[in-house]
C-alpha positions in Angstrom: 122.2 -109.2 -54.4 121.7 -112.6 -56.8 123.7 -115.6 -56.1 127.3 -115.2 -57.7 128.3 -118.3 -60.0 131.9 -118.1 -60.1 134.2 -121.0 -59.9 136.5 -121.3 -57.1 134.4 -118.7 -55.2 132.7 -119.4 -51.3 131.2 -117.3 -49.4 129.7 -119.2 -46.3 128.2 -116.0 -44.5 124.9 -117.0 -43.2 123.5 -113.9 -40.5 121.0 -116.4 -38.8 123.9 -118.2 -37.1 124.8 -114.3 -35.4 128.9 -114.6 -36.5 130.3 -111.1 -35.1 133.3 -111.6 -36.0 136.3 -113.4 -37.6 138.9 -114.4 -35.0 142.2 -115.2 -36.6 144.5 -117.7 -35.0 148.5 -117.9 -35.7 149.4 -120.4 -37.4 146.0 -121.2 -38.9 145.9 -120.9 -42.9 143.7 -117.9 -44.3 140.9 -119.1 -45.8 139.8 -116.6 -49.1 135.6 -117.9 -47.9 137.0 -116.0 -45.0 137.4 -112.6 -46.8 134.3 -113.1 -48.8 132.8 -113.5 -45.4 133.9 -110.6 -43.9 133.1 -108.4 -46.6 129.6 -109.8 -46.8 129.2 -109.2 -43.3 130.4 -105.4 -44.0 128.0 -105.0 -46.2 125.3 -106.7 -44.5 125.7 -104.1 -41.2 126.1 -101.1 -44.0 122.4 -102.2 -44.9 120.6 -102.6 -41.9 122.1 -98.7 -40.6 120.6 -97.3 -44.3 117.6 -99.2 -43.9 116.5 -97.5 -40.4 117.4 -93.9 -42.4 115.9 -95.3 -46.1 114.1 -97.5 -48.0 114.8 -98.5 -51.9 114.2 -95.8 -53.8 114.6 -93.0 -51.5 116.0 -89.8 -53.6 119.3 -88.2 -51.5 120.1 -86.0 -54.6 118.7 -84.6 -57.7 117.9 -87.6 -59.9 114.6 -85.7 -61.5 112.5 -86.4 -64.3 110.8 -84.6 -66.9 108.0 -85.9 -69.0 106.5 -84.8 -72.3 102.8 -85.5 -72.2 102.1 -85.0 -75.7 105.2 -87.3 -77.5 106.0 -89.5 -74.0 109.9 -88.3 -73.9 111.5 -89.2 -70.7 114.5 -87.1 -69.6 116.3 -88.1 -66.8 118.8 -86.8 -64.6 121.8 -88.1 -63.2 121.5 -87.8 -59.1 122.1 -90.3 -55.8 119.3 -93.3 -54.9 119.0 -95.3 -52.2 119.7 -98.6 -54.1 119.6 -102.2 -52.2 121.3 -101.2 -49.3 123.6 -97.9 -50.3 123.4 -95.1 -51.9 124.2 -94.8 -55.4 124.5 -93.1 -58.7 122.6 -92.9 -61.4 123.6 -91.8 -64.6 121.3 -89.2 -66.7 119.1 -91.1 -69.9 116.4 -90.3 -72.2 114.1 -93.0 -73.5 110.3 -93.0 -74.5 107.7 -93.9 -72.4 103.4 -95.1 -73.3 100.6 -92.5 -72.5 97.9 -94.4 -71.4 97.9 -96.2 -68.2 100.1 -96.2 -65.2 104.2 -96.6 -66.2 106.5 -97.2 -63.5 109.6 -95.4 -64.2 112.8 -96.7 -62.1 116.5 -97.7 -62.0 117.5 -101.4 -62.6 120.8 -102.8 -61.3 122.6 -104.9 -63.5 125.2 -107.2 -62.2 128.1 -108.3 -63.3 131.6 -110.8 -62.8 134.6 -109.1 -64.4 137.8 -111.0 -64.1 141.3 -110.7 -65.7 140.2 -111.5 -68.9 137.4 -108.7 -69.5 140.1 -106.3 -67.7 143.2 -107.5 -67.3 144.1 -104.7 -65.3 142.8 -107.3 -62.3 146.1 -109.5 -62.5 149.2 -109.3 -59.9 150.7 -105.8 -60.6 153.8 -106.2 -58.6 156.7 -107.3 -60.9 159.6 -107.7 -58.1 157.0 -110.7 -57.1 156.9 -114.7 -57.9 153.1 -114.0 -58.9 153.5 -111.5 -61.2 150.8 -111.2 -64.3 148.7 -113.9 -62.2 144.8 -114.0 -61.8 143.2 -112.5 -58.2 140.2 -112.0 -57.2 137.5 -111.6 -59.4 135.4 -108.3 -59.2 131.3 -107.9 -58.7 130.2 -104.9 -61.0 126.4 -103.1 -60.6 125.4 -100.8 -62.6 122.1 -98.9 -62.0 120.5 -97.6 -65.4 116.9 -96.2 -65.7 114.3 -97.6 -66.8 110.4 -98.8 -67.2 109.2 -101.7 -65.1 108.5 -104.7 -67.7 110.8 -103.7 -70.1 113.5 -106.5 -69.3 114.2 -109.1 -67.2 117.8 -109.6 -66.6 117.8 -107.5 -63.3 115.8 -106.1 -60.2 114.2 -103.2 -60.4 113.5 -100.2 -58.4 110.4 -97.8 -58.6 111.3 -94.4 -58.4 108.0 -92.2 -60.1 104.9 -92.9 -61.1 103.5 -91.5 -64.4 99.9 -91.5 -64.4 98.5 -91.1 -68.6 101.0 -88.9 -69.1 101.0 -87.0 -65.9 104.2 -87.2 -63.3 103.0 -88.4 -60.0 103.4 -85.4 -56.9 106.2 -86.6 -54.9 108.5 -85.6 -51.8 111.0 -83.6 -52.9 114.6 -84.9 -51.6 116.4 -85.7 -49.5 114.2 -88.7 -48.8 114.6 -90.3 -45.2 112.0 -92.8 -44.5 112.4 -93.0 -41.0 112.5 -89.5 -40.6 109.3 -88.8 -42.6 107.8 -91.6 -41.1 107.8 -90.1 -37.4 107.2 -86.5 -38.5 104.2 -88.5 -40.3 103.0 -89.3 -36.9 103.6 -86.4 -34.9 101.6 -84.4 -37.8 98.6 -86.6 -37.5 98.4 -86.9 -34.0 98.5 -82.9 -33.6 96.8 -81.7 -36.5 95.3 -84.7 -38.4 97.4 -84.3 -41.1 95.3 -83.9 -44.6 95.9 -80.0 -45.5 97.2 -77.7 -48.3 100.3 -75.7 -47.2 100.0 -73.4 -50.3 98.9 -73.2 -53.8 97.4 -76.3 -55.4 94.2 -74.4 -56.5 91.8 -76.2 -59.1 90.6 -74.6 -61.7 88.3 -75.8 -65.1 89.6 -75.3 -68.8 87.7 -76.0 -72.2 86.3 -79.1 -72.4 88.0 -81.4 -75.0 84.9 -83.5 -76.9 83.3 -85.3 -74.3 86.4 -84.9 -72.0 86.6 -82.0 -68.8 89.7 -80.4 -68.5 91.1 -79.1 -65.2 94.7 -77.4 -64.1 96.2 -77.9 -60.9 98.4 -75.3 -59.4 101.5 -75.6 -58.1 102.1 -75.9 -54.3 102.3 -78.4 -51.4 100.2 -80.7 -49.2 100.0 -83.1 -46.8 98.3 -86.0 -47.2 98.2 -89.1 -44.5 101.3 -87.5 -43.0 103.5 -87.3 -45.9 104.5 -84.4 -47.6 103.5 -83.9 -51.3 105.1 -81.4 -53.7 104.1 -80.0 -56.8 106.6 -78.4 -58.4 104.6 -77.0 -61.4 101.1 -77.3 -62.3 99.4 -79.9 -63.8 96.8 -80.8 -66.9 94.2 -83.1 -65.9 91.8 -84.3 -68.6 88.9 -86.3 -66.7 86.8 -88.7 -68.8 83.8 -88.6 -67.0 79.8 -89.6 -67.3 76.6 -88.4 -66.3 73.9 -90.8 -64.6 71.2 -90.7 -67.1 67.7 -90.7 -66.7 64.9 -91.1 -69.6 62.3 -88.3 -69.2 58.8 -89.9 -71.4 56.4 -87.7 -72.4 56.9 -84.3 -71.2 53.8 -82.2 -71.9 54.3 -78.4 -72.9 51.6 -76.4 -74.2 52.4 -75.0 -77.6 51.8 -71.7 -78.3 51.7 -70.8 -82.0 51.8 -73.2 -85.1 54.8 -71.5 -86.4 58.3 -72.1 -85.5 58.1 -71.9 -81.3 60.9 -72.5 -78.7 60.5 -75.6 -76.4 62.3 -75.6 -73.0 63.0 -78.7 -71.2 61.7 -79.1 -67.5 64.9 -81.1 -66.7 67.7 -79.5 -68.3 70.4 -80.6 -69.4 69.4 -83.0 -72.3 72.1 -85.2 -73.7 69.2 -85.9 -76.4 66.1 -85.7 -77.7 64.4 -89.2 -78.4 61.2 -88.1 -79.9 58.8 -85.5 -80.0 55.5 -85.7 -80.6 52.5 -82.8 -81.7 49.2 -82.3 -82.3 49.2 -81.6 -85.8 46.2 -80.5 -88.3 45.8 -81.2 -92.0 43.9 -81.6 -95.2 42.7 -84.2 -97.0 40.9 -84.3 -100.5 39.3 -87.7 -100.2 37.2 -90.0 -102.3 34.0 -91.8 -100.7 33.4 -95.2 -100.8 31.7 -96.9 -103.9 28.6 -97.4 -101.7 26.6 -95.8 -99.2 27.0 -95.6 -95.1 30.4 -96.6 -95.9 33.8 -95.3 -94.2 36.7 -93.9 -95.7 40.1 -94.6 -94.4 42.4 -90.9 -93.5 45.3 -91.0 -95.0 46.9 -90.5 -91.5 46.9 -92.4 -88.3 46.5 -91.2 -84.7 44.0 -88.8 -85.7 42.0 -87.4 -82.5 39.6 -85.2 -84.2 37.9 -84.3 -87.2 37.3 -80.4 -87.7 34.9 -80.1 -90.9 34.0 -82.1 -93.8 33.0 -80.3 -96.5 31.6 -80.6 -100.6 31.4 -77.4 -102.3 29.1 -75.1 -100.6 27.8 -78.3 -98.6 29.1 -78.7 -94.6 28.8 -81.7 -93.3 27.8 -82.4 -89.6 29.6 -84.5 -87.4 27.4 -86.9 -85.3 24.0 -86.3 -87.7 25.8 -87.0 -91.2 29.4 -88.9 -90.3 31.0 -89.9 -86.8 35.4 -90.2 -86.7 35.3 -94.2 -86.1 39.2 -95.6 -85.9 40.9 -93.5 -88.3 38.0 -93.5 -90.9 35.5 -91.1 -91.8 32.3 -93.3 -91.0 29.4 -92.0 -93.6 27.0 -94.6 -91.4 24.7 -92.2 -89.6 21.4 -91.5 -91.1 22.4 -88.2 -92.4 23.4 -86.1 -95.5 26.6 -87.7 -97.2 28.8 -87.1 -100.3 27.7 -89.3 -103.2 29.5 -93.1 -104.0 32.6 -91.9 -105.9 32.8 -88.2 -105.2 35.3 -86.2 -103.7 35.2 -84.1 -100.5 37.6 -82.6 -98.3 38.5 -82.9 -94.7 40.5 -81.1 -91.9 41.4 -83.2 -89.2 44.2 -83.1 -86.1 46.0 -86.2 -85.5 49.5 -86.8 -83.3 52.8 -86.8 -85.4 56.2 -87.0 -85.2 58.1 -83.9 -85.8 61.6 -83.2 -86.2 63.5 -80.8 -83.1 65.2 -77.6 -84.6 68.0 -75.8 -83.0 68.3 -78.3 -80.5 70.5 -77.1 -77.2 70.8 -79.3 -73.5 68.4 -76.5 -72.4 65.4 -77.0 -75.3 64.5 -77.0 -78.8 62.4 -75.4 -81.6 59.7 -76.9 -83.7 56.8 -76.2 -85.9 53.5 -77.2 -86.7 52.0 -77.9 -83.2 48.2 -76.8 -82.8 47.6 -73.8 -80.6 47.3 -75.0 -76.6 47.5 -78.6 -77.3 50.0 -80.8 -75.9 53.8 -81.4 -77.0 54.8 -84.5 -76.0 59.1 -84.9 -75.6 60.8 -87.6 -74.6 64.6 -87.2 -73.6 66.9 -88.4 -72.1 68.8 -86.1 -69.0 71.4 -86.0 -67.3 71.4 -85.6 -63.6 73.7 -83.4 -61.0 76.4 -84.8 -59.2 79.2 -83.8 -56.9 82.2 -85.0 -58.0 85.7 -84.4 -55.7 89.2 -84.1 -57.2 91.6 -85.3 -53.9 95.2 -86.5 -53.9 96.8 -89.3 -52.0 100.3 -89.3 -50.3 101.8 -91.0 -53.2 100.8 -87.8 -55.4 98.1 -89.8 -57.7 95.5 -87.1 -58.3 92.0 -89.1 -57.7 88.7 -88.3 -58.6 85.4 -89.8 -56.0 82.7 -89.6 -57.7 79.4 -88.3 -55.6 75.3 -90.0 -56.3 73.7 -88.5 -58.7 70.0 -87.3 -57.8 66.9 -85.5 -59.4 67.4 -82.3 -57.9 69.7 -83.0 -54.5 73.0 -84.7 -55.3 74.5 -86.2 -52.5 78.3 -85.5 -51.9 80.8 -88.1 -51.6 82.8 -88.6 -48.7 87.1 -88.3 -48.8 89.0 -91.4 -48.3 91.4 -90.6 -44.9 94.4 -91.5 -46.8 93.0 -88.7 -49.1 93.0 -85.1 -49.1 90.1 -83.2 -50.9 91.2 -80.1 -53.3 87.5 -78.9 -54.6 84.6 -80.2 -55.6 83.0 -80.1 -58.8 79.4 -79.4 -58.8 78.5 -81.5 -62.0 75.7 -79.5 -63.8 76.6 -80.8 -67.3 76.4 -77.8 -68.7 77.8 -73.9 -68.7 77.2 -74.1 -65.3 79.3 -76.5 -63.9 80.9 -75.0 -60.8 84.6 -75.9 -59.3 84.8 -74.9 -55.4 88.1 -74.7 -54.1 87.0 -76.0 -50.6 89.9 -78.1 -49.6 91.9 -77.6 -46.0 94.3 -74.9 -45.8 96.7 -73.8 -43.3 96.7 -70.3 -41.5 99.5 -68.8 -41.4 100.8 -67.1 -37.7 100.5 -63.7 -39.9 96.5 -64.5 -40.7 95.9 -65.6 -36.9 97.6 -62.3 -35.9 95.4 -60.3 -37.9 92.1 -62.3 -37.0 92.9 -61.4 -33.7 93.5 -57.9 -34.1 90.2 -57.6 -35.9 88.1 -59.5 -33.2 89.9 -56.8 -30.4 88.5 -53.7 -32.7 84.9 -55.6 -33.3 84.9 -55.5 -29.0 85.9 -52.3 -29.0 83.9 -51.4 -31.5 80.4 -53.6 -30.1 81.2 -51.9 -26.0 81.3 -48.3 -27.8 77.7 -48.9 -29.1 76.3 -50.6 -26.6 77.7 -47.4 -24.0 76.2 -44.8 -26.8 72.4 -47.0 -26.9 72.7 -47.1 -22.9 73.5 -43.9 -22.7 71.0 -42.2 -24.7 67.8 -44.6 -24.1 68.1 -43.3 -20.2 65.6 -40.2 -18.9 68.1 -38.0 -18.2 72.0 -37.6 -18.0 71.8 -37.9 -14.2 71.0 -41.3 -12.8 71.8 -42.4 -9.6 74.1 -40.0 -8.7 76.6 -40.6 -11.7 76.8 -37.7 -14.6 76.9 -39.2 -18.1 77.5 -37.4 -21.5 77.9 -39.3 -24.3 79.3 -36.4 -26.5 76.5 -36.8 -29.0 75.8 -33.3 -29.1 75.8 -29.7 -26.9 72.3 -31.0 -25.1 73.9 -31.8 -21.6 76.2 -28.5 -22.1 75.6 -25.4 -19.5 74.7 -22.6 -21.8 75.3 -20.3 -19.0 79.2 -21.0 -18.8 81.2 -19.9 -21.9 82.3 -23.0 -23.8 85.5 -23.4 -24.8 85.6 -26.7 -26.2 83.7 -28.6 -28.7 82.2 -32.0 -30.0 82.7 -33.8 -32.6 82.2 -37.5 -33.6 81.7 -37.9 -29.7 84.5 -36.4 -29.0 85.5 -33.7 -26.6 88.1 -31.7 -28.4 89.4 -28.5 -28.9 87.2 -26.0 -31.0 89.0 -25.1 -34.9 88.4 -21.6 -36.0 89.6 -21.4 -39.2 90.1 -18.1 -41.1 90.1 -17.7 -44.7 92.6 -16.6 -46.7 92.5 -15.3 -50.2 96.0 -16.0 -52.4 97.8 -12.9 -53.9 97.6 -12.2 -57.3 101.5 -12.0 -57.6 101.5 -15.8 -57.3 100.3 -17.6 -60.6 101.8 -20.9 -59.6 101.6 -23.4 -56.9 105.0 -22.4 -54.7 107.0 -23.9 -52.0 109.6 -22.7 -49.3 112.9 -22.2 -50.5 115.3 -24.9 -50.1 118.9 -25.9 -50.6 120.4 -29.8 -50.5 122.5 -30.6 -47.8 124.4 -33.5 -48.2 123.5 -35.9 -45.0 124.5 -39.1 -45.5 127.2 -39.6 -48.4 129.1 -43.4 -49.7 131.9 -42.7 -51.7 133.2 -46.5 -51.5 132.1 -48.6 -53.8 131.8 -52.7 -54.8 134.2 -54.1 -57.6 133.3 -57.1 -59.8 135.2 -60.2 -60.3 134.3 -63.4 -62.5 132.7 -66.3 -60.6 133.5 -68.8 -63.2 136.3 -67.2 -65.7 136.1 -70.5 -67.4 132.6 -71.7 -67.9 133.7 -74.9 -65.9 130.0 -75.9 -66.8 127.5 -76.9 -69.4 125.3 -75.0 -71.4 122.4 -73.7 -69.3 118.9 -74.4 -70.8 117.4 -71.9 -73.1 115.0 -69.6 -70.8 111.3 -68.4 -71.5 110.2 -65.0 -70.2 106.5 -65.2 -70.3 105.0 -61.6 -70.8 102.6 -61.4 -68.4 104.0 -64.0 -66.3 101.5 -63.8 -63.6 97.9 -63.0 -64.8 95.5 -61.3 -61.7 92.2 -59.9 -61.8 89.4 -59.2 -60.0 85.8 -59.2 -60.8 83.5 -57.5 -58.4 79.6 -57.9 -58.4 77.3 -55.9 -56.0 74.5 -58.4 -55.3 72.3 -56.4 -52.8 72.3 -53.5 -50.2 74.5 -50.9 -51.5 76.8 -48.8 -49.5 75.2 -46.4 -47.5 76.7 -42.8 -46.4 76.0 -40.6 -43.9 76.9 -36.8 -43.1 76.6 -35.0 -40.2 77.4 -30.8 -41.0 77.2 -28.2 -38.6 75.5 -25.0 -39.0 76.7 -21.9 -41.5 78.9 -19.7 -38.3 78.5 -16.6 -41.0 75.0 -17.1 -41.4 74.0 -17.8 -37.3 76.7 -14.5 -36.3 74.6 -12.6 -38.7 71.2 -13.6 -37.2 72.8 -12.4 -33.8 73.1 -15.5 -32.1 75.4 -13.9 -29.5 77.5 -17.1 -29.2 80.7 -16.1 -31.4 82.1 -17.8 -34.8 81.8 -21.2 -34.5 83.1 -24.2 -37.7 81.8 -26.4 -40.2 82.7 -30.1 -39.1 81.9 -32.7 -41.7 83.1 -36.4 -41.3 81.8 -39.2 -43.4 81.1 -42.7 -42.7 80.9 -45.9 -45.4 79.8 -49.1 -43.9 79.8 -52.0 -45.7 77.0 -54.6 -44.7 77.9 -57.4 -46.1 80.8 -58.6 -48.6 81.9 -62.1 -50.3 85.2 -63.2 -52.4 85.1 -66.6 -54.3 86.9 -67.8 -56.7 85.6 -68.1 -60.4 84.6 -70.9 -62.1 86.7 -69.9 -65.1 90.0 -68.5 -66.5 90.0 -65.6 -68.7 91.7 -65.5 -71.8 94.5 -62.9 -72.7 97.0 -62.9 -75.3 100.6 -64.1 -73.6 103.5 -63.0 -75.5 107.3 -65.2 -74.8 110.9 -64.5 -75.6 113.1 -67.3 -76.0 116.8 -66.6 -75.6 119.9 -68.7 -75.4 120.2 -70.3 -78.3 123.4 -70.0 -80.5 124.3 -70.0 -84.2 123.2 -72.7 -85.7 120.6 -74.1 -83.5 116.9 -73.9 -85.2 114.1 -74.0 -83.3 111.9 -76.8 -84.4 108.8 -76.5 -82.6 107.2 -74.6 -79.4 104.5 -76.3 -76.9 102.8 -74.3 -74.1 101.3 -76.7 -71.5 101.3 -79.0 -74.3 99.7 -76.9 -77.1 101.4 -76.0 -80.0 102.5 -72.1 -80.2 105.4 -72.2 -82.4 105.9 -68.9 -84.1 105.6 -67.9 -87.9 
């Protein structure tokens, strides 16, 4: 609370000198810096009980905020703050916020002296009194209002949310008690460490926007340094990011073919291409030199080899008749030349500059180079990196970047007061790859069934090593102990009629089926006869009454049904060893009884076994695209719909 300026007004309440109370004594007069004591005093107890339960700004009830990132609107609700030492409430506002940069967004209390003569209401309402229609006590009026920090001066404020380019900061969802959430705080770190996901809050990467990554957060909750963190829908995040670059000089590639040829760089990706030099090989018609032994300049430079020189039906030779001196043709030799003034031609190869075609971050096209000699590109790259998306217990979604590296980028560590949601392996390219590795908890369902599949892998681990024991060993008898496996009829006494059989190694009861062939009086598939009995019959039934006969409310907002609403896939690759089946079938019994094997009708078992070596789920990098259709309803006659925005993208309809 500010000073109060009023005249005529004390208040001498000073908790340093430990006053517990006012003691009044008869006789004494009543002092009104008495009240004003006592009332401050009130007050001043009232605050030190919230403060052990709050702190300012702790949300007890509603009070939410909604933000448009694309126009900045602010909408919000009326609910109950913890305000300077008592809960209070807020009225419901709508202003207009910036999009770049951090806002504050929070209630200021604006204070206020209202005596008789701003409401005269305040005066001596008693008329059978002397002091009727006289002046009392003054009154001290606050009045919280929202608000951006900065935006005036006249009053203190509070922050309530953070709104981060546009974005709503994650934050505890209410009721707020700072004392409570600051012990469960440290119980949670001290037993677990605190820094997991409870559910959702899966990363995932959109189109990029220009030079600009896009990511969506899911909904869900966390908890970061103790505190809890709530999402309560998903988020955009646009991350203006760069790659380390690194200039690649002169990267040799043999070229292939003097036409139009594909060029692939060796350290992809390229954000561009600074030059790109060939071998290149031309023509010349050129004039000699007004006297003899003389040179002629080429009309290019860089040349590293002359090919032929010729005059008519005349071919010069190089090293007897002319020698490639500088970028001249020197005629100083003593050998056959042209004649002072004449014209010859000459082919020569010489480096050039040439222009990169099609150009991609993985290579480029170009023409003209001579067959297996060098092309020389220079470009710049970009290098890897591990990047890490995290979130801190205020809900501020923060990116660590990793070092980037030629081949092995090195990943960064997570601040403590941070927890990681995935990592972004930075390839700068179409294969940019966003792992959801952050720290999730396991439920007591998933524990249940990890343990239920680590009792059938024992199970199933002693029942193989018992059939490889039992069948490596000489003979079924071994020091004095009988062992059948049930593998097969080896160990059985042929001599003793069998009654029983094997099967899967399993001794069971044999199945001697007989066949049956359908009569031709039935054309359809039947079943037994029938008639419904009536077993359990509820003749009562539930009536209806109105909940609110007179819509004792506002008008509910306008809901969206989004058609599908929940979009889930799966993609499955086989990457190596394939699924392998066995069979195991007995013998024919009609063909062995005909062959007189003496031993009666015996069955056909067949069982079939899949086992599946190895198998791996992850995520994928991207989101598929599928046509979403919406129905808006609750709008009555007379409203027009203006405009339409999915996750801020317009989709009004025609």
């Amino acid at each position: 609370m500010a000073d109060i300026e009023l005249d005529n007004y004390y208040n001498r309440y000073n908790p340093a000198k430990q006053y517990e109370e006012h003691l009044f004594r008869a006789g004494n007069v009543l002092q009104s810096a008495e009240l004003n004591e006592i009332q401050a005093c009130s007050a001043q107890r009232h605050r030190m009980m919230g403060d052990a339960l709050f702190k300012d700004g702790d949300i007890v009830r509603d009070a939410r905020v909604i933000v448009d990132s694309v126009t900045g609107a602010v909408i919000a609700e009326s609910g109950a703050i913890y305000l300077d030492g008592q809960v209070r409430g807020v009225p419901p506002a709508n202003f207009t916020i910036p999009l770049t940069g951090t806002v504050v967004i929070g209630i200021y209390l604006l204070e206020s002296i209202v005596t008789e003569q701003e409401d005269p209401e305040l005066a001596e309402p008693a008329t059978d009194v002397r002091a009727y229609g006289e002046p009392g006590a003054a009154r001290l009026k606050v009045v919280p209002i929202w608000g951006i920090q900065g935006e005036r001066d006249d009053a203190e404020f509070y922050p309530i949310y953070y709104v981060d380019d546009g974005q709503l900061r994650a934050k505890e969802a209410p009721p707020v008690l700072d004392a409570v959430s600051q012990a469960i705080a440290r119980y949670d770190i001290d037993s677990s460490g605190s820094n997991y996901v409870v559910e959702g809050m899966l990363v995932r990467r959109l189109s990029d926007e220009g030079t600009n990554q896009v990511y969506t957060v899911d909904d869900g909750r966390a908890r970061v340094n103790g505190f809890g963190v709530n999402l309560t829908n998903s988020r955009r995040l646009v991350y203006q990011t760069e790659p380390v670059i690194k200039l690649i000089d002169s990267e040799p590639t043999t070229s292939t073919s003097a036409t139009l040829q594909h060029v692939t760089f060796a350290r992809p990706p390229a954000r561009d291409v600074v030059q790109v030099r060939i071998t290149e090989q031309s023509s010349a018609t050129m004039t000699h030199a007004s006297f003899s032994g003389g040179a002629d300049p080429l009309p290019d430079t860089s040349v590293v080899q002359i090919m032929s020189v010729t005059q008519g039906g005349t071919t010069f030779v190089e090293g007897a008749d002319y020698v490639l001196t500088g970028q001249t043709v020197d005629w100083s030799p003593a050998g056959n030349e042209p004649a002072p003034g004449s014209t010859y031609q000459v082919v020569y190869r010489h480096i050039s500059t040439a222009q990169p075609q099609n150009l991609t971050a993985k290579g480029f096209d170009v023409a003209g180079a001579v067959v297996g000699s060098l092309i020389l590109t220079t470009y710049n790259c970009m290098l890897p990196r591990i990047d890490r998306l995290c979130i801190d217990d205020s809900g501020q979604f923060v990116w660590v970047q990793g070092v980037s590296t030629d081949y092995n980028p090195v990943r960064p560590s997570v601040p403590s007061t941070m927890i990681a949601l995935a990592q972004v392996q930075q390839n700068w390219d179409d294969t940019t790859v966003v792992n959801n590795d952050g720290v999730r908890t396991v439920s007591m369902r998933e524990i249940e069934t990890m343990f239920t599949r680590m009792d059938q892998l024992t199970d199933l681990v002693a029942q193989q090593l018992l059939i490889s024991d039992v069948s490596t060993r000489e003979a079924a008898a071994k020091k004095g102990i009988f062992s059948d496996p049930f593998l097969n009829d080896n160990h059985r006494d042929i001599g003793v009629a069998q009654t029983a059989a094997i099967s899967s190694g399993v001794l069971t009861l044999p199945i001697i089926p007989a066949v049956r062939s359908v009569g031709s009086d039935i054309e359809t598939p039947q079943k037994c006869a029938f008639e419904i009995e009536v077993v359990i019959d509820q003749a009562e039934r539930t009536g209806t009454m109105k909940v609110n006969p007179y819509m004792a409310f506002d008008v509910p907002a306008a809901p969206v049904t989004l058609n599908p609403s929940v979009d889930r896939w799966t993609e499955t690759s086989t990457q190596w060893l394939s699924d392998v089946t066995q069979k195991f079938i007995a013998y024919d019994p009609g063909y062995h009884y005909a062959q007189g094997s003496g031993r009666g009708p015996t069955y056909v078992v067949t069982s079939q076994n899949t086992n599946l070596v190895s198998s791996k789920s992850t995520a994928i990098a991207y989101l598929r695209q599928i046509p979403i259709n919406f129905t808006i309803t609750g709008f009555g006659p007379g409203e027009t719909l203006t405009s339409v925005t999915f996750d801020g993208i317009p989709v009004t309809p025609v």
